[in-house]
C-alpha positions as CSV (number, residue, x, y, z in Angstrom):
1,X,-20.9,-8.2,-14.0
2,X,-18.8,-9.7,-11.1
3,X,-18.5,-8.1,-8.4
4,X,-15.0,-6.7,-7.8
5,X,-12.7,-8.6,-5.4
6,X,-11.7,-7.3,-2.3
7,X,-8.1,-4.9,-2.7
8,X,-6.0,-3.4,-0.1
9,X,-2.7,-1.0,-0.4
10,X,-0.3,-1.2,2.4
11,X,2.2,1.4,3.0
12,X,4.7,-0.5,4.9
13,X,7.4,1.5,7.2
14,X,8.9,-1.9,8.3
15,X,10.7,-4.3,7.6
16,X,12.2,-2.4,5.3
17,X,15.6,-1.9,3.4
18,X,16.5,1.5,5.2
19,X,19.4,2.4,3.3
20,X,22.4,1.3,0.4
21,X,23.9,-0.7,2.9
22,X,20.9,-3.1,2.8
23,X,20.1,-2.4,6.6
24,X,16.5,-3.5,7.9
25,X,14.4,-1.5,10.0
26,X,12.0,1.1,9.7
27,X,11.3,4.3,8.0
28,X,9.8,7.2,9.0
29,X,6.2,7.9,7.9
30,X,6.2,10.9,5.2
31,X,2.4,12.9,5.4
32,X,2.3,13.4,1.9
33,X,2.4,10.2,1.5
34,X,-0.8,9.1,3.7
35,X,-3.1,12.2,2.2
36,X,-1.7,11.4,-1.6
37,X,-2.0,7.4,-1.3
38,X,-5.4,7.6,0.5
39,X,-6.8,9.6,-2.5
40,X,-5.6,7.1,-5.2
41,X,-6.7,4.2,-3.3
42,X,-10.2,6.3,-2.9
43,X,-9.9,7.1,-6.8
44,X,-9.6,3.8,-8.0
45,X,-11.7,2.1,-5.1
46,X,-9.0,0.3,-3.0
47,X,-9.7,0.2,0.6
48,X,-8.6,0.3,3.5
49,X,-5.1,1.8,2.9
50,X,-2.9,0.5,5.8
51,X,-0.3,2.5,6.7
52,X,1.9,0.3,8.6
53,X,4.6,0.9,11.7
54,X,5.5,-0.1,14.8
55,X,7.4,3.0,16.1
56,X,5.0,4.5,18.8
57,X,6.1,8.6,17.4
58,X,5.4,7.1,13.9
59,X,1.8,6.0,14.9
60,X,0.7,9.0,16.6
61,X,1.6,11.3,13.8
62,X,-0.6,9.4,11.8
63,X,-3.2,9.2,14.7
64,X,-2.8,13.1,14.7
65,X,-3.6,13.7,10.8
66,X,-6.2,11.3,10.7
67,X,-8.2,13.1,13.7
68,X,-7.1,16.5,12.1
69,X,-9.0,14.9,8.8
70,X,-11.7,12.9,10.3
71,X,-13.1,15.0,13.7
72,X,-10.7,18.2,13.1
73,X,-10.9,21.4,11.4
74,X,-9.7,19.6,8.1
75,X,-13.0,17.4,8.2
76,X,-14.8,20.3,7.4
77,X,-12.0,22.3,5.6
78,X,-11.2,20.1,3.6
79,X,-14.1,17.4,2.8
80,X,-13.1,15.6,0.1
81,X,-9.3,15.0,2.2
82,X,-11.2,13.5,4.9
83,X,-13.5,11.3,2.4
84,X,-10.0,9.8,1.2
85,X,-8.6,9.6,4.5
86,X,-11.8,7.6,6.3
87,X,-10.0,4.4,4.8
88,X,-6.7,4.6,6.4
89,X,-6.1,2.5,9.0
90,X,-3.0,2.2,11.8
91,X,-0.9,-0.9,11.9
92,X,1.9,-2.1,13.8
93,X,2.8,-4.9,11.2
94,X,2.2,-6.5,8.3
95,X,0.6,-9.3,10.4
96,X,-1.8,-7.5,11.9
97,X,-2.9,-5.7,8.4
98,X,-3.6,-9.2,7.2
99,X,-5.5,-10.2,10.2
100,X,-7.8,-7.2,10.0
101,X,-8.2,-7.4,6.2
102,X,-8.8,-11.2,6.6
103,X,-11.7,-10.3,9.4
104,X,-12.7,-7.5,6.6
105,X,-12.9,-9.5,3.8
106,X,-14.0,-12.9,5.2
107,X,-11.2,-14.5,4.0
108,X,-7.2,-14.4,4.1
109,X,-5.6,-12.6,1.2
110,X,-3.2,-13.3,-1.3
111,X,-0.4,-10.8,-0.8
112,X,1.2,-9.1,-3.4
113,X,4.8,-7.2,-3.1
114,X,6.0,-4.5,-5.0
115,X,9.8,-3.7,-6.0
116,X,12.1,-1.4,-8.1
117,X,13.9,-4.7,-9.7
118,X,12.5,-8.1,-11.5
119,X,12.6,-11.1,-8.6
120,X,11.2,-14.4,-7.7
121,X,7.1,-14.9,-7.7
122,X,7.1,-12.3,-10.7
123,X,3.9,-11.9,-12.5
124,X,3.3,-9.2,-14.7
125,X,0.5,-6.4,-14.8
126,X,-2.2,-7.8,-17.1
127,X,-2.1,-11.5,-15.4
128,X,-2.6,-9.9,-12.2
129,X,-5.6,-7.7,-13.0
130,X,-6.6,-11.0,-14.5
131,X,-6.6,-12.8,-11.7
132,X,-7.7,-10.4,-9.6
133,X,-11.1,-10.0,-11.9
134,X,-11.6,-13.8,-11.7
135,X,-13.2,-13.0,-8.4
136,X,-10.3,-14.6,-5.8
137,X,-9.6,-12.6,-3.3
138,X,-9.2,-10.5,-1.3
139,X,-5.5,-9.0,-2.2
140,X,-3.2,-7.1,-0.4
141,X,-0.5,-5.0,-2.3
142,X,2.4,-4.2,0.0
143,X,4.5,-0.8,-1.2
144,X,7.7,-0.5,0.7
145,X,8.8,3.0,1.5
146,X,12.7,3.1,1.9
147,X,14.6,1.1,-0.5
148,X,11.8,-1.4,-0.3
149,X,10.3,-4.5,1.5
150,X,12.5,-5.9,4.1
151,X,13.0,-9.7,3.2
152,X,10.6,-10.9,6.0
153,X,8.0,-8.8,4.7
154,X,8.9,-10.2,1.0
155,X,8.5,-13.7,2.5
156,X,4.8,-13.2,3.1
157,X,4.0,-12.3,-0.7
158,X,3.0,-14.8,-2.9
159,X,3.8,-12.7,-6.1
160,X,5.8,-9.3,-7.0
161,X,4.7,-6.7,-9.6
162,X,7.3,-6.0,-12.0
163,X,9.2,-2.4,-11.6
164,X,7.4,0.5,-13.2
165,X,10.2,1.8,-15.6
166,X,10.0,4.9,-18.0
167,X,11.8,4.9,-21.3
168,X,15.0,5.2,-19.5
169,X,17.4,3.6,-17.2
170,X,16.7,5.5,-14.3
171,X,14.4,3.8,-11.7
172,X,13.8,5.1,-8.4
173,X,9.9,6.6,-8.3
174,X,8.8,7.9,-5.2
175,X,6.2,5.2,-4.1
176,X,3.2,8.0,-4.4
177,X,3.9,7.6,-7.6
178,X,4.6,4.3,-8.2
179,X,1.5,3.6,-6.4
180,X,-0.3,5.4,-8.4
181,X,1.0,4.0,-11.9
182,X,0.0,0.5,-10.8
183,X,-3.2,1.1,-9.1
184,X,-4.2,2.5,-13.1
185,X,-2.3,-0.4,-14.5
186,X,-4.1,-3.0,-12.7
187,X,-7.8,-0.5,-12.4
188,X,-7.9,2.3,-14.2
189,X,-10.2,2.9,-17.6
């Protein structure tokens, strides 16, 4: 059995689509959303799970619930939080997840974007997991948080994932969820 290549989540706060009006900027960071997406990335073996921002009051609440998690009460509260969370690591871009990953990994990563609508670079599930068990790597899947990845952050990817989409028309998943559906698309049993 190969040995599986090297995968990475990115919960990227900017550049993102902040709003309707297609403004770019950045998002707050939501808590939830670092404890729930470092547990799926721990549950289907994904790691590390960057969460990134540049916004100084951004970074130090997530400084704050790591060392809650990691040297706080919650390490010992709540051990199997601060197993998920031990993989989470601060960014202030996209660039400098890449370079860290790259140092990680021995190697730079293909990058892979996610979005709510079909666009350019598309490849679909199954020919990514494909790929992905070929042994390239490493990876880094980017999940915008707002109305998506900013288009200098869509630049760096050299594919997109098709939108998750139920049986209806509606399509707007929160991305702990749509994180979630494609880490078991592309991993899960």
């Amino acid at each position: 059995m190969t040995e599986r290549p090297r995968v990475a989540l990115a919960l990227v706060h900017f550049p993102v689509i902040r709003d309707r009006s297609g403004s770019v900027g950045a998002t707050s960071v939501t808590p939830l959303n670092v404890h729930d997406l470092a547990r799926a990335a721990r549950t289907y073996g994904v790691a590390p799970l960057y969460v990134v921002t540049p916004l100084l009051s951004q970074q130090a609440l997530v400084g704050r619930i790591l060392g809650h998690y990691r040297e706080g009460y919650g390490a010992g509260a709540n051990p199997s939080r601060a197993e998920a969370l031990r993989d989470v690591v601060l960014s202030g871009s996209i660039n400098e997840a890449l370079d860290d990953l790259c140092r990680r990994a021995g190697g730079y990563p293909r990058v892979v974007g996610t979005a709510a609508r079909q666009g350019p670079k598309s490849i679909g599930y199954p020919e990514l997991a494909a790929k992905m068990k070929e042994g390239s790597g490493p990876w880094l899947l980017l999940f915008g948080t707002g109305w998506g990845l900013g288009p200098d952050a869509a630049a760096q990817c050299d594919f997109f994932l098709g939108p998750v989409r139920g049986p209806g028309e509606f399509n707007h998943l929160p991305v702990r969820s749509a994180v979630a559906v494609i880490l078991d698309r592309l991993f899960g049993k």
